[in-house]
PDB file with SEQRES, HELIX, SHEET and CRYST1 records, atoms N, CA, C and O in Angstrom:
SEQRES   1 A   85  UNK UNK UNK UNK UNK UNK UNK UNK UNK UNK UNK UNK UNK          
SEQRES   2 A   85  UNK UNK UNK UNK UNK UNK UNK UNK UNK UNK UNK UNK UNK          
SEQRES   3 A   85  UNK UNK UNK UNK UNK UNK UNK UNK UNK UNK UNK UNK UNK          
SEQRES   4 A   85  UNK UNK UNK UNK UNK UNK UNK UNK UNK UNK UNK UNK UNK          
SEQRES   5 A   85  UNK UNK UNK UNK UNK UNK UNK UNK UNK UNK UNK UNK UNK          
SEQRES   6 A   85  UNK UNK UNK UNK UNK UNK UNK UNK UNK UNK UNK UNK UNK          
SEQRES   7 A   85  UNK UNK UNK UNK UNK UNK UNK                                  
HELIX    1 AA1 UNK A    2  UNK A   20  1                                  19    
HELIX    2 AA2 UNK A   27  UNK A   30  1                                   4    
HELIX    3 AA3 UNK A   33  UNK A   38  1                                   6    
HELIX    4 AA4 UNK A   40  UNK A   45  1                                   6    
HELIX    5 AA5 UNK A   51  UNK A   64  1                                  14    
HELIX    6 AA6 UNK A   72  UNK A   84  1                                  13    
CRYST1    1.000    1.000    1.000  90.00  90.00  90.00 P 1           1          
ATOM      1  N   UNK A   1     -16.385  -1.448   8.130  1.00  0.00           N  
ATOM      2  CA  UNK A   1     -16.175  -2.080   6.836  1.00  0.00           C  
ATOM      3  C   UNK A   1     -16.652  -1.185   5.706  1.00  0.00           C  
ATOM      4  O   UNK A   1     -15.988  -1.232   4.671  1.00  0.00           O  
ATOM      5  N   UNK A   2     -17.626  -0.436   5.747  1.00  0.00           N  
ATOM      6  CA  UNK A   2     -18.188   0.650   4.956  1.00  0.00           C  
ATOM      7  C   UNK A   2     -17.198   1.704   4.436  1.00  0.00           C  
ATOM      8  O   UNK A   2     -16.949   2.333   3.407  1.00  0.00           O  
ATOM      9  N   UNK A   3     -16.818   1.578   5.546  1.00  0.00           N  
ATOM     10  CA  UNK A   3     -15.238   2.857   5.369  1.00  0.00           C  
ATOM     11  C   UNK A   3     -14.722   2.507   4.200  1.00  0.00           C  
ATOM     12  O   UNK A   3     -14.769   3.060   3.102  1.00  0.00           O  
ATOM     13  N   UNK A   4     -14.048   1.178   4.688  1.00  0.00           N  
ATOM     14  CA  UNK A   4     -13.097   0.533   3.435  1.00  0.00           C  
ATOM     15  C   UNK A   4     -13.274   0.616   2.026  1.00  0.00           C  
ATOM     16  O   UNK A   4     -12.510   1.004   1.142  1.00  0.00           O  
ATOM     17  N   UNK A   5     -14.728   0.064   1.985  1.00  0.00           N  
ATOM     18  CA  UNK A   5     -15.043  -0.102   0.685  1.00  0.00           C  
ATOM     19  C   UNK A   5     -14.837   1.216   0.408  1.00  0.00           C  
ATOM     20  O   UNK A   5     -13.849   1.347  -0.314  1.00  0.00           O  
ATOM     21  N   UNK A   6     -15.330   2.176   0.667  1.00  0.00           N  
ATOM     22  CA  UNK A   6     -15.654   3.887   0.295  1.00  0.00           C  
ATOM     23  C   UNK A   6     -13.812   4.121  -0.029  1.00  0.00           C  
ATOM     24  O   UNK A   6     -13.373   4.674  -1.038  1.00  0.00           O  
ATOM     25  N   UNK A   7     -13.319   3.788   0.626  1.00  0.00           N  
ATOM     26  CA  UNK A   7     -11.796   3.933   0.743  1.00  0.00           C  
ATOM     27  C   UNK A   7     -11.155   3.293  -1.037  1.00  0.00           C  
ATOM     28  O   UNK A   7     -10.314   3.633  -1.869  1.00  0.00           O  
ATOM     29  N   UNK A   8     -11.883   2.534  -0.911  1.00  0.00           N  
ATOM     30  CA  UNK A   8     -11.644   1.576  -2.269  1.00  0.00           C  
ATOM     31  C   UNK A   8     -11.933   1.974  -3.459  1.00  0.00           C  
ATOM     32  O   UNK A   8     -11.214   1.921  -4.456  1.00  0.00           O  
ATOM     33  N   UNK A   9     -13.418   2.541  -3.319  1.00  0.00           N  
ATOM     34  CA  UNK A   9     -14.009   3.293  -4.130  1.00  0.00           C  
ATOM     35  C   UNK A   9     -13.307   4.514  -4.818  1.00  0.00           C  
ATOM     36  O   UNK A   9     -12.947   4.707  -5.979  1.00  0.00           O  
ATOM     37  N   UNK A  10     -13.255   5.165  -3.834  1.00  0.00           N  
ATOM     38  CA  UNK A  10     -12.334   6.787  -4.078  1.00  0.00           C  
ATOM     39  C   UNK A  10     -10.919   6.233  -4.818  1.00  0.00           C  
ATOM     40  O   UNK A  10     -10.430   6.857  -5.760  1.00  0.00           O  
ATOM     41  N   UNK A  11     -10.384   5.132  -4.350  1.00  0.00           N  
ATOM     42  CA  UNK A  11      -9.025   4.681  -5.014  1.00  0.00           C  
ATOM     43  C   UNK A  11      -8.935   4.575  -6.214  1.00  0.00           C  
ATOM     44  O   UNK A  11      -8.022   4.790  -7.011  1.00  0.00           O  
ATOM     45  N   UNK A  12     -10.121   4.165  -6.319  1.00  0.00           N  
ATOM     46  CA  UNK A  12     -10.583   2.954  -8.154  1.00  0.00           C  
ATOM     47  C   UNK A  12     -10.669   4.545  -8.877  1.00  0.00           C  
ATOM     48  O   UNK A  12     -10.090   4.755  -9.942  1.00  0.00           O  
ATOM     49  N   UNK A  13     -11.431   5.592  -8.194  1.00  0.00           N  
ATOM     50  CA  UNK A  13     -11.840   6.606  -9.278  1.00  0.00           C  
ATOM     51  C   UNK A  13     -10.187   7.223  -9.051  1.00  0.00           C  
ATOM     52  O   UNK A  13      -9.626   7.474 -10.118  1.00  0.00           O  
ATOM     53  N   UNK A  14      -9.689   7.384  -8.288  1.00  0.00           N  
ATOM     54  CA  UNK A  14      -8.436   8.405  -8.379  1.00  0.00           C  
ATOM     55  C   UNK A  14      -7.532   7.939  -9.240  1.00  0.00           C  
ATOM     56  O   UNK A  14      -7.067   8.733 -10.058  1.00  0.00           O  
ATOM     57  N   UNK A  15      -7.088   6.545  -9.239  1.00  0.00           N  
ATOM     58  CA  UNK A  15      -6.901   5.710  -9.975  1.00  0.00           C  
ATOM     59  C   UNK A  15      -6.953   5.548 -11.910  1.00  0.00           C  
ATOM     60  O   UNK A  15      -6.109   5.526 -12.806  1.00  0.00           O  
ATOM     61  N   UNK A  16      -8.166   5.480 -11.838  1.00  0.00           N  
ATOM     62  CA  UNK A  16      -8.940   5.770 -13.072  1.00  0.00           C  
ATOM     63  C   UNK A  16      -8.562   7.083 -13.636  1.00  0.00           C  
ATOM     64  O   UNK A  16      -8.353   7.271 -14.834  1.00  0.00           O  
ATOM     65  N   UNK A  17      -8.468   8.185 -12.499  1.00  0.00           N  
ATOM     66  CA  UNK A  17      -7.787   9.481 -13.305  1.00  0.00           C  
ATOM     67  C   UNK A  17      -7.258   9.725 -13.890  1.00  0.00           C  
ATOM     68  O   UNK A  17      -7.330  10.425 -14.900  1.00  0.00           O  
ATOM     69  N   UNK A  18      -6.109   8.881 -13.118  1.00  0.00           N  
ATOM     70  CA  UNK A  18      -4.538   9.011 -13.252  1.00  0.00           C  
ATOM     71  C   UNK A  18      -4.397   7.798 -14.215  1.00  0.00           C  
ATOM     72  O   UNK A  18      -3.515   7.033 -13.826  1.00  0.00           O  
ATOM     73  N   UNK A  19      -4.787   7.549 -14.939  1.00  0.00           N  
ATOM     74  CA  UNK A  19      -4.757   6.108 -16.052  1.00  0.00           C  
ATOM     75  C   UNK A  19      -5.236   7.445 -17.132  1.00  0.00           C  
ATOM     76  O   UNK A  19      -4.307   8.112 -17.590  1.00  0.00           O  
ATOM     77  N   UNK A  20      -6.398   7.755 -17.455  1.00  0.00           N  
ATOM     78  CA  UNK A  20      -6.861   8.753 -18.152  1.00  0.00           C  
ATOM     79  C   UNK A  20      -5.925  10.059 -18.364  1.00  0.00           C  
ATOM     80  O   UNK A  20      -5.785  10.429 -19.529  1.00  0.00           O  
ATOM     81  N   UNK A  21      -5.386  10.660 -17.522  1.00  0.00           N  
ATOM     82  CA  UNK A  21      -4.460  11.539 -17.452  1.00  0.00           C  
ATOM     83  C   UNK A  21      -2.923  10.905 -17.971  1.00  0.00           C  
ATOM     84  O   UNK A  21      -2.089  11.641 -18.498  1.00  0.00           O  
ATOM     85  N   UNK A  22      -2.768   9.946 -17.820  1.00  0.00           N  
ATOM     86  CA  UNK A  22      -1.353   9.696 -18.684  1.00  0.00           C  
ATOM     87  C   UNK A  22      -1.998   8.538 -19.643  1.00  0.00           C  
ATOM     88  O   UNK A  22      -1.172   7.971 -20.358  1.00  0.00           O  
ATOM     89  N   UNK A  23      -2.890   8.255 -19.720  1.00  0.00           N  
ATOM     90  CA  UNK A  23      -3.172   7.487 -21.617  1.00  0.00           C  
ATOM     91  C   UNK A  23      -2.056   6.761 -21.347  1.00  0.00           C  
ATOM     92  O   UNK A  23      -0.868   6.883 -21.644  1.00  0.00           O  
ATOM     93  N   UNK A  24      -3.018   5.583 -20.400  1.00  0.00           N  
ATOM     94  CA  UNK A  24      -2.587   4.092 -19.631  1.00  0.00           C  
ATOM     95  C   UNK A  24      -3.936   3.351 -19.968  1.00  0.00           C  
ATOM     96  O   UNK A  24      -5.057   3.815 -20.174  1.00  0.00           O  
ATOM     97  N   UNK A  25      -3.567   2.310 -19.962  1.00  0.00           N  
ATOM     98  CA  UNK A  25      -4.349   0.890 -19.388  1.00  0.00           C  
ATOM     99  C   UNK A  25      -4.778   1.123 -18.327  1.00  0.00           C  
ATOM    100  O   UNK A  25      -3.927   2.012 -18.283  1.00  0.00           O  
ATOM    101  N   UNK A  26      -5.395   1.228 -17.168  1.00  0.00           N  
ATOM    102  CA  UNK A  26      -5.540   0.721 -16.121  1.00  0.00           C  
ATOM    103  C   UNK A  26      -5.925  -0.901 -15.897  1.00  0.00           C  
ATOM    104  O   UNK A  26      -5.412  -1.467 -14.932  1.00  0.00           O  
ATOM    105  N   UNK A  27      -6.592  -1.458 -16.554  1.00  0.00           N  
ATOM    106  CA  UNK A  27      -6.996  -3.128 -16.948  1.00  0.00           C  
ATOM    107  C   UNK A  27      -5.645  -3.890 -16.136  1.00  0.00           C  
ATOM    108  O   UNK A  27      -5.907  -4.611 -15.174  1.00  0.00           O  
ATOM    109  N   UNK A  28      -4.394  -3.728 -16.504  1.00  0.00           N  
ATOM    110  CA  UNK A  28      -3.806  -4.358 -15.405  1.00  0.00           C  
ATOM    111  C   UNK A  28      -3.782  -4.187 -14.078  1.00  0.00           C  
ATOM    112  O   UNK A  28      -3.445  -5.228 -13.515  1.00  0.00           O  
ATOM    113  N   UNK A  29      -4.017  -3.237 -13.297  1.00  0.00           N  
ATOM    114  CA  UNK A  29      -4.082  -2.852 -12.707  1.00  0.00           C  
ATOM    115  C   UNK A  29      -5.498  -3.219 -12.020  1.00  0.00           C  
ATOM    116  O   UNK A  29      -5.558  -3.828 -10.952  1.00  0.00           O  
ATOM    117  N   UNK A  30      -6.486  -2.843 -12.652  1.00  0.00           N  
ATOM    118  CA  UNK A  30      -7.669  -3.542 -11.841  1.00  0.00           C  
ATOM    119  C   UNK A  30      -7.937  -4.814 -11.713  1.00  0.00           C  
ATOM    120  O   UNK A  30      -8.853  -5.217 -10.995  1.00  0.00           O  
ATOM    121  N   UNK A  31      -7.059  -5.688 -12.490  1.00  0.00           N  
ATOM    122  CA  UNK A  31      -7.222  -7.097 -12.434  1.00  0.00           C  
ATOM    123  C   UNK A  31      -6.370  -8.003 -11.120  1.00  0.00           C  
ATOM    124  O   UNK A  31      -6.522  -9.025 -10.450  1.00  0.00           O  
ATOM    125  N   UNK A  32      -5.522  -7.007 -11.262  1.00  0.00           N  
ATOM    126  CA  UNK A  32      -4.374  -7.666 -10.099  1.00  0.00           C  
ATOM    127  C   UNK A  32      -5.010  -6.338  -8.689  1.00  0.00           C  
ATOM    128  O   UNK A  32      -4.501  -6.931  -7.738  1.00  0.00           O  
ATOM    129  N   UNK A  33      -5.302  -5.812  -8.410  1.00  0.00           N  
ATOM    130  CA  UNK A  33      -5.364  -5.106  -7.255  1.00  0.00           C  
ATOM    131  C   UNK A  33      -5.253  -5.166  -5.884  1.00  0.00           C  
ATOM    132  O   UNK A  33      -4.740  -4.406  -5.063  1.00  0.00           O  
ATOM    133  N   UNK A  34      -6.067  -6.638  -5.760  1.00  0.00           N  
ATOM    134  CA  UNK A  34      -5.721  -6.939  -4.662  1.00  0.00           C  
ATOM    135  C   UNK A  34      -4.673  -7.850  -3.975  1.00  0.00           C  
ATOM    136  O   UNK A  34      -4.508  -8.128  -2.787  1.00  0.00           O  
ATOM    137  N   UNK A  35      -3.880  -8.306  -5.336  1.00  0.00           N  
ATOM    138  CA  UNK A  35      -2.562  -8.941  -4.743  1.00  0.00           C  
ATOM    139  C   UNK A  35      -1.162  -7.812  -4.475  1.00  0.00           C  
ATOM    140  O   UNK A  35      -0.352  -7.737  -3.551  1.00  0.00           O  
ATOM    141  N   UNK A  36      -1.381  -6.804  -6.091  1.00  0.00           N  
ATOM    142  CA  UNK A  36      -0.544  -5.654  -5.672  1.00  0.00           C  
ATOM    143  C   UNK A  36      -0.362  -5.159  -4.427  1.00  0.00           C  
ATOM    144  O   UNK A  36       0.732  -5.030  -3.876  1.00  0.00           O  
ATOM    145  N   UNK A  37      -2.385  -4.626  -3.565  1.00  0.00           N  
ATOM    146  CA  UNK A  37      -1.896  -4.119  -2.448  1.00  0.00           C  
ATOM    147  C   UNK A  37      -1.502  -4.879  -1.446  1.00  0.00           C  
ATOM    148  O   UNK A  37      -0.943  -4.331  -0.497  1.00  0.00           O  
ATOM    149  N   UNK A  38      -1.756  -6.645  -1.444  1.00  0.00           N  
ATOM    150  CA  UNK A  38      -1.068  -6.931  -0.558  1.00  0.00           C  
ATOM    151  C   UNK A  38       0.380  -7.503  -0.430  1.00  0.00           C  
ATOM    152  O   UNK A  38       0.918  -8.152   0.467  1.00  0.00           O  
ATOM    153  N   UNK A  39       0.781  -7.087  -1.511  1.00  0.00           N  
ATOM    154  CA  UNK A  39       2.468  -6.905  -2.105  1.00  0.00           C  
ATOM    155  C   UNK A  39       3.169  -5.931  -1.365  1.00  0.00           C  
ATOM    156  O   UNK A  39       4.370  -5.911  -1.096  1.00  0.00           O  
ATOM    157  N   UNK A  40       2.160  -5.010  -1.023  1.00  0.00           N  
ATOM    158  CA  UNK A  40       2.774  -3.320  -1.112  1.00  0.00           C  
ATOM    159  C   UNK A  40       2.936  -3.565   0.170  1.00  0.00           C  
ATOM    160  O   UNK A  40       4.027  -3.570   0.741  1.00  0.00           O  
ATOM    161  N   UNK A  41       1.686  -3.815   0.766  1.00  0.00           N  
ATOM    162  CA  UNK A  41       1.330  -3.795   2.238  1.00  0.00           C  
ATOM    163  C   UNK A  41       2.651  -5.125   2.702  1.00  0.00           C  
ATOM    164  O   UNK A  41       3.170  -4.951   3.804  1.00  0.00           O  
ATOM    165  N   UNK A  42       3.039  -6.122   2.038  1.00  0.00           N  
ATOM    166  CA  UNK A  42       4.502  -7.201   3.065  1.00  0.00           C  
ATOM    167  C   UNK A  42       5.728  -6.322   2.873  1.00  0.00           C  
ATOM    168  O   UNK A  42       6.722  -6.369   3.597  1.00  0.00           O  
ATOM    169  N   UNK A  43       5.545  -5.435   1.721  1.00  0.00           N  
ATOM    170  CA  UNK A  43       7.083  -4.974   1.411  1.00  0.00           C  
ATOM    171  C   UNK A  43       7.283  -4.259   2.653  1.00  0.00           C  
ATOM    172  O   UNK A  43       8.168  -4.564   3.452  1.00  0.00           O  
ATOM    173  N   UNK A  44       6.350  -3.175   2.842  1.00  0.00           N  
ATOM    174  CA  UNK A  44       6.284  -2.306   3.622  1.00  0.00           C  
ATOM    175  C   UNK A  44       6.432  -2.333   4.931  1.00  0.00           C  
ATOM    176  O   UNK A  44       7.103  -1.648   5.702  1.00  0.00           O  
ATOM    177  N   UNK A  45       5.551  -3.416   5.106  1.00  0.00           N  
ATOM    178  CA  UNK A  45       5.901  -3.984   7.091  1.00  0.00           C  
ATOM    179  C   UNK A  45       7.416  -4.998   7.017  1.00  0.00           C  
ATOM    180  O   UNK A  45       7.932  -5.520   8.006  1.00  0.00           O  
ATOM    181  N   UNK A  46       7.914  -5.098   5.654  1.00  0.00           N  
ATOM    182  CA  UNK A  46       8.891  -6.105   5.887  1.00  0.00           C  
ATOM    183  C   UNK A  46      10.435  -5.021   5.627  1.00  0.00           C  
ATOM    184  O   UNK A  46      10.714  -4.000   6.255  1.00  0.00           O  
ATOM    185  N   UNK A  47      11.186  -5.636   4.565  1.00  0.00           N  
ATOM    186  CA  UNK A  47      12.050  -4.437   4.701  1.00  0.00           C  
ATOM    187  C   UNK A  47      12.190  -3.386   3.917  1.00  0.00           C  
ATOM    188  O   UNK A  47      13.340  -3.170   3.536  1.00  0.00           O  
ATOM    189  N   UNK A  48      11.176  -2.510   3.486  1.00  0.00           N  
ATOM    190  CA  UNK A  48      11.545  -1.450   3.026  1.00  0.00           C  
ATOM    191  C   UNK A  48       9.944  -0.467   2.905  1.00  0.00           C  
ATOM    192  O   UNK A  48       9.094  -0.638   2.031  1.00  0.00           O  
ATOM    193  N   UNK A  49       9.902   0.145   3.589  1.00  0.00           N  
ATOM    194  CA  UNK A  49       8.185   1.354   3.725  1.00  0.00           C  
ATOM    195  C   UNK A  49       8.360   1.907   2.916  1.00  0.00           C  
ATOM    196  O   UNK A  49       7.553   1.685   2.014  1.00  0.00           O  
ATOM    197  N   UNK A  50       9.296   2.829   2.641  1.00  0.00           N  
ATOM    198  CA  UNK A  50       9.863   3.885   1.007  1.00  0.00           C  
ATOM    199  C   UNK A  50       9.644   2.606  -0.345  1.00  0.00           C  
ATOM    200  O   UNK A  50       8.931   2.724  -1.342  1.00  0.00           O  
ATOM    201  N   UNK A  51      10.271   1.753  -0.063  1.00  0.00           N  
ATOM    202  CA  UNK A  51      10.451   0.487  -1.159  1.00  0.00           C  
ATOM    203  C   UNK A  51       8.941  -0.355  -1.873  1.00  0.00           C  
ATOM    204  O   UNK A  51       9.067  -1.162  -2.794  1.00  0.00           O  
ATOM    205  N   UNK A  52       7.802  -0.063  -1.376  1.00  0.00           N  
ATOM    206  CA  UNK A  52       6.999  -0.590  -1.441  1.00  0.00           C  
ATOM    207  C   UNK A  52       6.171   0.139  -2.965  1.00  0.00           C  
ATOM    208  O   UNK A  52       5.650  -0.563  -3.832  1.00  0.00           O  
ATOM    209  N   UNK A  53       6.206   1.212  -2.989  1.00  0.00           N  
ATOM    210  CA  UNK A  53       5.781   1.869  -4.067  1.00  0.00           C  
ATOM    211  C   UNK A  53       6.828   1.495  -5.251  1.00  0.00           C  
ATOM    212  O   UNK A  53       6.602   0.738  -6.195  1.00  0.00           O  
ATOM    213  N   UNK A  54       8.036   2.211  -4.977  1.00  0.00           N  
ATOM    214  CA  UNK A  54       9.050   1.796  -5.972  1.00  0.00           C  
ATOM    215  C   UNK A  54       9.005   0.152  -6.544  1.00  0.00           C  
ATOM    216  O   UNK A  54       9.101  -0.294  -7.687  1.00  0.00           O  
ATOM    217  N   UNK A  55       8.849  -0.404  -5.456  1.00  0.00           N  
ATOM    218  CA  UNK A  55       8.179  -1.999  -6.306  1.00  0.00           C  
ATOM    219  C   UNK A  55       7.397  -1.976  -6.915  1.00  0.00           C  
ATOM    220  O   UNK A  55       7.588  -2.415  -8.049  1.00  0.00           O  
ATOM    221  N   UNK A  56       6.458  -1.619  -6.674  1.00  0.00           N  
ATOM    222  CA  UNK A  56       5.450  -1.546  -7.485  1.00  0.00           C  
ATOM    223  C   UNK A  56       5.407  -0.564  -8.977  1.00  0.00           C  
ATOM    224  O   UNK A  56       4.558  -0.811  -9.834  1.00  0.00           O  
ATOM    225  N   UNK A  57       6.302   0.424  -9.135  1.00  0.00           N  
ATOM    226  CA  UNK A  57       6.869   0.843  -9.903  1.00  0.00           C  
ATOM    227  C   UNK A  57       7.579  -0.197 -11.061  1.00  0.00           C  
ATOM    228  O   UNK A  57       7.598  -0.129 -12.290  1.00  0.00           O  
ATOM    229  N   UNK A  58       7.954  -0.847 -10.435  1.00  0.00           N  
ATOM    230  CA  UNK A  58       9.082  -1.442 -11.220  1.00  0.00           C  
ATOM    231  C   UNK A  58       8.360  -2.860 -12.060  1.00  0.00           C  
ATOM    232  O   UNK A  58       8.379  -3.280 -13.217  1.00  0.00           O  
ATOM    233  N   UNK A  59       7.750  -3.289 -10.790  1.00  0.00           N  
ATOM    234  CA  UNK A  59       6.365  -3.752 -11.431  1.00  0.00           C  
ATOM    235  C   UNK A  59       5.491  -3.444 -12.330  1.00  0.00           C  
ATOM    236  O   UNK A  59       4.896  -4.359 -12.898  1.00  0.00           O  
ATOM    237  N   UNK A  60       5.201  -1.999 -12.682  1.00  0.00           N  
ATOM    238  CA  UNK A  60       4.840  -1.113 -13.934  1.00  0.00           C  
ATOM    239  C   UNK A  60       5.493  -1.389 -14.822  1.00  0.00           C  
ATOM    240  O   UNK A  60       4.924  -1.758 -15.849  1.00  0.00           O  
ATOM    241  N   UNK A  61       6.818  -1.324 -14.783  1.00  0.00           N  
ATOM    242  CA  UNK A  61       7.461  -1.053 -16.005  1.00  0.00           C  
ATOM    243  C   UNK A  61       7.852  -2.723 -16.719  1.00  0.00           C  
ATOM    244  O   UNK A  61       8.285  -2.773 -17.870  1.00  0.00           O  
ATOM    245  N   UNK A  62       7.639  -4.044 -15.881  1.00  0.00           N  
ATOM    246  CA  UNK A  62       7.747  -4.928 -16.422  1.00  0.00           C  
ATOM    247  C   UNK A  62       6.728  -5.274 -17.296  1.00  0.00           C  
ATOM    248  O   UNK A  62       6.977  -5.923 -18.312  1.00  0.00           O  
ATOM    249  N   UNK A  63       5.233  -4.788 -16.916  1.00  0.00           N  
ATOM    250  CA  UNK A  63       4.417  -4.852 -17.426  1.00  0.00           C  
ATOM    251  C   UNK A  63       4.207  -4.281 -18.607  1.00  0.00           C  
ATOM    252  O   UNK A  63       3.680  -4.830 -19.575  1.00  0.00           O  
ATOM    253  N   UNK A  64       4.674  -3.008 -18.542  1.00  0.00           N  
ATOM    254  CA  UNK A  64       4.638  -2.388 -20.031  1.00  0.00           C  
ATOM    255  C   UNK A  64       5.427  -2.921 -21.130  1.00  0.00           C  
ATOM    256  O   UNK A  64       5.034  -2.855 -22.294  1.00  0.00           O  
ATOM    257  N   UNK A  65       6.588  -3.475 -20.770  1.00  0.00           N  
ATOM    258  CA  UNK A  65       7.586  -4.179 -21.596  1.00  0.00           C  
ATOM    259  C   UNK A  65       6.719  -5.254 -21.912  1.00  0.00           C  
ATOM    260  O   UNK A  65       7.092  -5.750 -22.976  1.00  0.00           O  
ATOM    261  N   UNK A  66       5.100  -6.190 -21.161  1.00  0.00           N  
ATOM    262  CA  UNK A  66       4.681  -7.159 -21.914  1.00  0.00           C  
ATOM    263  C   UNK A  66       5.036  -8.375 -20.786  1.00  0.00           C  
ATOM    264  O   UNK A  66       5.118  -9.521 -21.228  1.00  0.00           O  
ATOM    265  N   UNK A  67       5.231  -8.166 -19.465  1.00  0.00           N  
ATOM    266  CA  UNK A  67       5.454  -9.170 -18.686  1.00  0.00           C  
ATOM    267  C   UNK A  67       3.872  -9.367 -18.177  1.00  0.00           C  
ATOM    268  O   UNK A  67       3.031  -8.568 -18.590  1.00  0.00           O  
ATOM    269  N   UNK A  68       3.543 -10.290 -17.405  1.00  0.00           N  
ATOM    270  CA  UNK A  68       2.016 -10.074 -16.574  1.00  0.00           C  
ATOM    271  C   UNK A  68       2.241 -10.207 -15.554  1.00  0.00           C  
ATOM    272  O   UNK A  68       3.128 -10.782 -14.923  1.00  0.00           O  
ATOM    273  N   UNK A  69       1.357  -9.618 -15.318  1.00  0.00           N  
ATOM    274  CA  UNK A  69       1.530  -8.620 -13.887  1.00  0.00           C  
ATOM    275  C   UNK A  69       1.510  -9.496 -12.851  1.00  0.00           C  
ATOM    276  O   UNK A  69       2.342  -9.321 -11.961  1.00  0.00           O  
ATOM    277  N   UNK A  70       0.479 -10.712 -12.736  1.00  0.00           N  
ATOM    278  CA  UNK A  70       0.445 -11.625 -11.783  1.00  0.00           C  
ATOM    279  C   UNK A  70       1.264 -12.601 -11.515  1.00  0.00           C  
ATOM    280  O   UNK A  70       0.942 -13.381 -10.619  1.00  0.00           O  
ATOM    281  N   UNK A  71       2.709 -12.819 -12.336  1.00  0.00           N  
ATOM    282  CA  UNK A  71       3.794 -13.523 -12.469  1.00  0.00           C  
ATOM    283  C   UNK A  71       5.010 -12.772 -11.989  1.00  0.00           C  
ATOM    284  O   UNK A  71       5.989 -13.253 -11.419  1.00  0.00           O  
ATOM    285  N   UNK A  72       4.785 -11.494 -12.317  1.00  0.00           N  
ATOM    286  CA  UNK A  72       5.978 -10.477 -11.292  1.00  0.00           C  
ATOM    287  C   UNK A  72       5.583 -10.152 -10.237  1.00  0.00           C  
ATOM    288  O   UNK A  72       6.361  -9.524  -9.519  1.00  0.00           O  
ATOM    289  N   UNK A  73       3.974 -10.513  -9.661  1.00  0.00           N  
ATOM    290  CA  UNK A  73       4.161 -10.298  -8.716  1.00  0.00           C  
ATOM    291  C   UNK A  73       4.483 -11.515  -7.698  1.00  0.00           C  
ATOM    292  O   UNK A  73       4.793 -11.263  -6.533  1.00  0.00           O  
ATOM    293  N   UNK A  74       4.407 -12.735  -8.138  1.00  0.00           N  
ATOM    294  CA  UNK A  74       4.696 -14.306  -7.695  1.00  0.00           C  
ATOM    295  C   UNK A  74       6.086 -14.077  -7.065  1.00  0.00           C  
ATOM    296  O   UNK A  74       6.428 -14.414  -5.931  1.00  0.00           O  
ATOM    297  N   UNK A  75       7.069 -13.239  -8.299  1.00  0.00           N  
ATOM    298  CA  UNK A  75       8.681 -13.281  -8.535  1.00  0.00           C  
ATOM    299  C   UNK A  75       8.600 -12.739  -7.328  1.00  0.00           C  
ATOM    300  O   UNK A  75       9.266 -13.201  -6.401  1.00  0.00           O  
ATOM    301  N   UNK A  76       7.736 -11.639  -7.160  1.00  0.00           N  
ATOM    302  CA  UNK A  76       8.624 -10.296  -6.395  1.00  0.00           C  
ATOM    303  C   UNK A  76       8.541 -10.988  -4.473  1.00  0.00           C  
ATOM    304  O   UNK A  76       9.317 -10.933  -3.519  1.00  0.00           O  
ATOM    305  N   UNK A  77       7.271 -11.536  -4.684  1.00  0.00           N  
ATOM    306  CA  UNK A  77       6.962 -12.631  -3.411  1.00  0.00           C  
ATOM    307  C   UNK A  77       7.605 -13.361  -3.197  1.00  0.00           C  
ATOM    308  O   UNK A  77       7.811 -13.446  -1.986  1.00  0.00           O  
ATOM    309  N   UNK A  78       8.307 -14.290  -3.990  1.00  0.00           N  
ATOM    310  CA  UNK A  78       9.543 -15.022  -3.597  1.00  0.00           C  
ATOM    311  C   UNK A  78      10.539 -14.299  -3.487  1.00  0.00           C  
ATOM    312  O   UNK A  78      11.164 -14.638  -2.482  1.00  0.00           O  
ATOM    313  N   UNK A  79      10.988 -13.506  -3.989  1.00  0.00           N  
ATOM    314  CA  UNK A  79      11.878 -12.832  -3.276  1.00  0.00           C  
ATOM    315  C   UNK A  79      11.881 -11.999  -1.815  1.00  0.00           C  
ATOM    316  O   UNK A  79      12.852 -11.885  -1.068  1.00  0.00           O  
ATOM    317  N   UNK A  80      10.935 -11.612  -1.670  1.00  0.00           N  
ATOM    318  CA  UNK A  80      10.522 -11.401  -0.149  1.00  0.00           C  
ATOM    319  C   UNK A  80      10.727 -12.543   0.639  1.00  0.00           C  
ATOM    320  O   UNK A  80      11.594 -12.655   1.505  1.00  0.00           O  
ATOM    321  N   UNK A  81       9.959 -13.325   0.336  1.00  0.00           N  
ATOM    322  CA  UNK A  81      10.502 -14.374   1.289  1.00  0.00           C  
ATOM    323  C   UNK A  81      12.022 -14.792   1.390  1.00  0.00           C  
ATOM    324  O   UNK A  81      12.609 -14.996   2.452  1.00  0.00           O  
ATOM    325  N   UNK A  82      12.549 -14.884   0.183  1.00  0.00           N  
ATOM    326  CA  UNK A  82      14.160 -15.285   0.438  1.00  0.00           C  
ATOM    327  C   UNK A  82      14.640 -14.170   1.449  1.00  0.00           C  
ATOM    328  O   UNK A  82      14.851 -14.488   2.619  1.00  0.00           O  
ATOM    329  N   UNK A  83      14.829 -12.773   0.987  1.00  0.00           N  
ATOM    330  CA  UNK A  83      15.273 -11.986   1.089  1.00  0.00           C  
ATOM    331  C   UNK A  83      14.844 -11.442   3.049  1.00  0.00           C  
ATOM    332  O   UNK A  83      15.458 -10.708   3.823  1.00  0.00           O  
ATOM    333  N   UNK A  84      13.875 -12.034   3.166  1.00  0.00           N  
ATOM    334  CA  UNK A  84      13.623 -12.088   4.429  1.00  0.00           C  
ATOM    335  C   UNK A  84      14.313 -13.154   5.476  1.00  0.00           C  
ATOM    336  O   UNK A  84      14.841 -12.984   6.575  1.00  0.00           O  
ATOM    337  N   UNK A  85      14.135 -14.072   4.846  1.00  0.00           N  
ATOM    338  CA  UNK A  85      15.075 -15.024   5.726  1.00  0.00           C  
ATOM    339  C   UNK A  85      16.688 -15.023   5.964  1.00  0.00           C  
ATOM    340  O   UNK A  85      17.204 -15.867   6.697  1.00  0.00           O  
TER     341      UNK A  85                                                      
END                                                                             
């Protein structure tokens, strides 16, 4: 379990970089984190491993337009589920 966290850790700062390096918010991003990754993590075991980032991408860009983040990611979950069945 130590791992993880450390795993988490290193994420948050690499993370943080890359927010600093393109003069971003990160704030959405740390608020939603752990539903994102487990967004990333159904896309991925479900239908699409390449597709899971690009969601989450796209998920970026709703956000920047002013959507919140925790409502696209509700959308993007129901659609998994449809889209699965």
């Amino acid at each position: 379990m130590a791992d993880e966290a450390k795993k988490m850790e290193i994420m948050g700062e690499w993370l943080d970089a890359v927010a600093d390096e393109l003069d971003i918010d990160s704030a959405p991003f740390k608020d939603n984190r752990d539903e994102l990754l487990n967004l990333t993590a159904k896309i991925a075991h479900g239908p699409s491993r390449p597709g899971a980032p690009m969601t989450l991408f796209l998920i970026g860009l709703a956000a920047e337009n002013g959507a919140d983040v925790s409502a696209m990611v509700a959308k993007v979950r129901d659609l998994l589920e449809r889209y699965e069945d």
